[in-house]
C-alpha positions as CSV (number, residue, x, y, z in Angstrom):
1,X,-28.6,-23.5,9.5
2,X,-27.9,-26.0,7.2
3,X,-24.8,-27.7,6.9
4,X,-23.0,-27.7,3.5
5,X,-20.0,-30.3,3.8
6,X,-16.8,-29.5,1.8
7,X,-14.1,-31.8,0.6
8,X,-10.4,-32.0,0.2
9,X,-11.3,-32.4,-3.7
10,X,-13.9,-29.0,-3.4
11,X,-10.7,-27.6,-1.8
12,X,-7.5,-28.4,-4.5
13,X,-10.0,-27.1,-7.4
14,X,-9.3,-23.0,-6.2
15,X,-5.8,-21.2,-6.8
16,X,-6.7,-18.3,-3.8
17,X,-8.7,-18.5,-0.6
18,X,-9.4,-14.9,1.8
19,X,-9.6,-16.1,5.3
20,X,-11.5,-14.0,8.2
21,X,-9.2,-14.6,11.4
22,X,-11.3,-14.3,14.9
23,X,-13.7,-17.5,14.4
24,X,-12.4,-19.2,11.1
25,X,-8.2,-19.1,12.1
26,X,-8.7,-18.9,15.9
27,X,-11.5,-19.5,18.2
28,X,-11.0,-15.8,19.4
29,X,-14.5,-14.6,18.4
30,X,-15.8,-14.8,21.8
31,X,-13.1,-13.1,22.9
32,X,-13.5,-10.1,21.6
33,X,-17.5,-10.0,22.2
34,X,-16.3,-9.9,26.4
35,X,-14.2,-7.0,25.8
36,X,-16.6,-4.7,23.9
37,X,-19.0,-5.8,27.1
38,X,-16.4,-5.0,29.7
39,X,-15.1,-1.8,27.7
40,X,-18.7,-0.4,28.5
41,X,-19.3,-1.8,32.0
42,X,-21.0,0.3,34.1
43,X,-22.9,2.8,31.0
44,X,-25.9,0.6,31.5
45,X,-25.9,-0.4,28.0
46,X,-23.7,-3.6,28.0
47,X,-26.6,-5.3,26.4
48,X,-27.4,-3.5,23.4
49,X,-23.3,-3.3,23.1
50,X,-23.1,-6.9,22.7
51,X,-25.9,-7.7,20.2
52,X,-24.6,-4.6,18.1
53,X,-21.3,-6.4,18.2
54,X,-22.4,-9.7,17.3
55,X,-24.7,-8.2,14.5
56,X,-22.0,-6.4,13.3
57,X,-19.4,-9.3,13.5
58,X,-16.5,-8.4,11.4
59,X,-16.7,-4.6,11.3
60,X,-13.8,-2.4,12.1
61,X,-14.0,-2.1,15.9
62,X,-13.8,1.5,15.5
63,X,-16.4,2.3,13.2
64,X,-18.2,0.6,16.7
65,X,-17.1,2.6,18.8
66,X,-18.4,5.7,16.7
67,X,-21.4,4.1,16.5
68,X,-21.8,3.0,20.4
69,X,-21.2,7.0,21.2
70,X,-23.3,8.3,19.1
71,X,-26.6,5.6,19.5
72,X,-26.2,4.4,22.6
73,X,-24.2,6.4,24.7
74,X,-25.7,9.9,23.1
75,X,-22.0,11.6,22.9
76,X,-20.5,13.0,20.1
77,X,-17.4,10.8,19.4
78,X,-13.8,12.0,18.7
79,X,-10.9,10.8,17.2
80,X,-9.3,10.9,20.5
81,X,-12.0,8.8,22.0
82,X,-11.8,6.3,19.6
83,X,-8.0,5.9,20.0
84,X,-8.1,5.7,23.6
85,X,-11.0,3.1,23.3
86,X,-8.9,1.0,20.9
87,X,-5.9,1.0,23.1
88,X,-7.8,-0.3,25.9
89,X,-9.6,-2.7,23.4
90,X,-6.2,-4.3,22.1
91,X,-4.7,-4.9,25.9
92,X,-8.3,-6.2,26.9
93,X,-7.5,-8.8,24.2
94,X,-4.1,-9.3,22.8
95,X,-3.1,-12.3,25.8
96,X,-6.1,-14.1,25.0
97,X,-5.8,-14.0,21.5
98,X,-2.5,-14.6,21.2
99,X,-3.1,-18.5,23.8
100,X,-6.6,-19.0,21.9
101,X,-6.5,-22.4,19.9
102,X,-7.4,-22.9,16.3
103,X,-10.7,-23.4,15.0
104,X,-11.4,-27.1,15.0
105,X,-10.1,-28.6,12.1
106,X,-8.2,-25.3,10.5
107,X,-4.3,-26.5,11.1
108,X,-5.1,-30.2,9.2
109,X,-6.9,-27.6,6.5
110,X,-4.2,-24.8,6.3
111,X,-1.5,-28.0,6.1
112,X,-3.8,-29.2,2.9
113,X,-4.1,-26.1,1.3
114,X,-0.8,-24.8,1.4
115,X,0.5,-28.4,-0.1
116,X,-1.6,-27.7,-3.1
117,X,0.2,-24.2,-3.5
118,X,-2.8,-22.2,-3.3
119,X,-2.4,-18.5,-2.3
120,X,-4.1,-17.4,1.0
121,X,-4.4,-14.4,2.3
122,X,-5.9,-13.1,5.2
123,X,-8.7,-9.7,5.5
124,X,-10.0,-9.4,8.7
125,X,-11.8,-6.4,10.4
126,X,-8.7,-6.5,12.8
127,X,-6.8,-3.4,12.7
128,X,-3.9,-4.2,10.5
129,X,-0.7,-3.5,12.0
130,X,-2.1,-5.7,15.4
131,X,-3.2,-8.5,13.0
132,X,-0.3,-8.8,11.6
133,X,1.5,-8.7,14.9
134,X,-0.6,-11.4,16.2
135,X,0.2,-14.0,12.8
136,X,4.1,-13.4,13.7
137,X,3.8,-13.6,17.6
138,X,1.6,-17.1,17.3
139,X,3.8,-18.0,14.1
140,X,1.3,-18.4,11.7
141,X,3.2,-16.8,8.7
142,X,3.8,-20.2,7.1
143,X,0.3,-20.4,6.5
144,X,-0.6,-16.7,4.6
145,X,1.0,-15.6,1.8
146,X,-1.1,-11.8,2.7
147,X,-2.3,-10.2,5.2
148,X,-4.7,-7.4,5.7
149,X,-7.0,-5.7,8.5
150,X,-8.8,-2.5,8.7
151,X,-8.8,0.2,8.0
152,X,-9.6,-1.5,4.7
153,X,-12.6,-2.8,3.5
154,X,-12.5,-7.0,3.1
155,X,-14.1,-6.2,-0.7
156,X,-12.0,-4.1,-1.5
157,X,-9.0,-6.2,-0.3
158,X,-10.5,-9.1,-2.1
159,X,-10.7,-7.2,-5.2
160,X,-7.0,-6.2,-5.3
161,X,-5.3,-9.5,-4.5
162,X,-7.7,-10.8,-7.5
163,X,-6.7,-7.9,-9.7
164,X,-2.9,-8.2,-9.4
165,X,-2.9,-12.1,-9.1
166,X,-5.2,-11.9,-12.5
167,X,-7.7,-14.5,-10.5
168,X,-11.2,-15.1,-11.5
169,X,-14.3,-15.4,-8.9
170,X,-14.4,-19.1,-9.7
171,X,-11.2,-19.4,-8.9
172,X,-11.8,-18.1,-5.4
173,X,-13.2,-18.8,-1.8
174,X,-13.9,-17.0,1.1
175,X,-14.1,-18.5,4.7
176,X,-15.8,-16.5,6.9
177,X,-18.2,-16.6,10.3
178,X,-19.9,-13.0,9.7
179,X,-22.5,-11.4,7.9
180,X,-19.2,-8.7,6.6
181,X,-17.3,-11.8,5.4
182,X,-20.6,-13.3,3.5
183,X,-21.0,-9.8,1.7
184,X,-17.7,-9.5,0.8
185,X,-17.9,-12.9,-1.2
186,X,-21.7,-11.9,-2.9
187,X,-19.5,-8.2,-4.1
188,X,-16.6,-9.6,-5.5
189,X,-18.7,-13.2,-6.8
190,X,-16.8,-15.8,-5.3
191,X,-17.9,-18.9,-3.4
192,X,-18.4,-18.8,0.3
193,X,-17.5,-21.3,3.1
194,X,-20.0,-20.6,6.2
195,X,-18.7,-21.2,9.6
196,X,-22.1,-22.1,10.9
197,X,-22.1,-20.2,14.4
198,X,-25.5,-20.3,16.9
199,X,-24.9,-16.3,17.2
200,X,-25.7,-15.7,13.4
201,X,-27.9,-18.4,12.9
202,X,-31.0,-15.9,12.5
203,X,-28.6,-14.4,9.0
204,X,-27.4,-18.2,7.9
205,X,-30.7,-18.9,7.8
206,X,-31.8,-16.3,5.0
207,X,-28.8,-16.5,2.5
208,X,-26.9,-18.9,0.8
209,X,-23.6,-19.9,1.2
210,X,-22.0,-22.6,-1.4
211,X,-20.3,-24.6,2.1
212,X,-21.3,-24.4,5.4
213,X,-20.4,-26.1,8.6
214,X,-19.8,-25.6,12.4
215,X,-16.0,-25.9,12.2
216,X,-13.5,-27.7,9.8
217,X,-13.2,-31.2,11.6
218,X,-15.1,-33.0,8.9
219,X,-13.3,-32.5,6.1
220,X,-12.6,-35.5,3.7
């Protein structure tokens, strides 16, 4: 992976930045990898749950639960399955999310950005309505002007804010830790700051990224 430093003078030059949250706001990431693992203990295919998870990082946790049933697990799914599997997801992980700490680095960056009145919004994979639960609970509204989750596609959020803002690509950035976040900057042509992580290091290594780095504690 290689590391591509940015600068508080890389940062003032953009009017919009889209933040992923699990891994680039808070160090929750990990979090949620446990629970998909202990949401399946016992089927015998904890394993291939986790690196699907990982690979997938990003992806509406639903759309994973399909996915498990069907591939793994040989079951149809349901609706009703995956509603059941979501409530038990979101108590697995709402306490730990909501006393995880910030990304190295992010609060002194966030501080920054918001000084230079650029607008920040949030699209994360996180269902919506808990995402936005979880930015009032840990009092994190000062920092987005927007926020999104799923059902909705990070592209397609992206898009919108650009549209109605009237923003060009250059004019954007994307922070993001997964392969989902990456795309979504390549589809709507805006720049992309990597959080460098060991799990994706295999996909860091084949694309390109315009900044790149392990967390945000070296910004100058």
């Amino acid at each position: 992976m290689i590391q591509k430093p940015i600068s508080y003078t890389d940062l003032a030059k953009y009017k919009c930045m889209f933040f992923d949250f699990d891994g680039v706001v808070l160090e929750s990431g990990n979090i949620k990898t446990d629970a998909f693992v202990e949401l399946y203990a016992g089927t015998g295919v904890e394993e291939q749950v986790k690196a699907h998870h990982l690979a997938h990082q990003g992806v509406a946790r639903y759309e994973k639960f399909k996915w498990i049933s069907e591939n793994l697990l040989n079951q149809e799914h349901t609706q009703e399955m995956g509603e059941e599997l979501g409530k038990r997801f979101s108590e697995l992980v709402k306490a730990k999310v909501l006393s995880a700490p910030f990304v190295p680095g992010f609060r002194e960056m966030i501080t920054f950005i918001r000084q230079q009145n650029i607008y920040c919004v949030v699209a994360s994979g996180t269902p919506q309505e808990e995402l936005r639960g979880i930015v009032i609970d840990r009092k994190l509204s000062p920092f987005f002007d927007e926020v999104y989750g799923s059902p909705r596609k990070k592209a397609e959020i992206a898009k919108e804010v650009m549209q109605r803002k009237q923003l060009n690509a250059e004019d954007c950035l994307f922070f993001g830790d997964a392969s989902t976040d990456h795309q979504a900057a390549v589809q709507t042509h805006m720049d992309f700051f990597a959080r460098l992580t060991p799990e994706l290091s295999d996909y860091w290594e084949k694309v390109t990224y315009k900044y790149g780095a392990s967390d945000f504690s070296k910004i100058q």
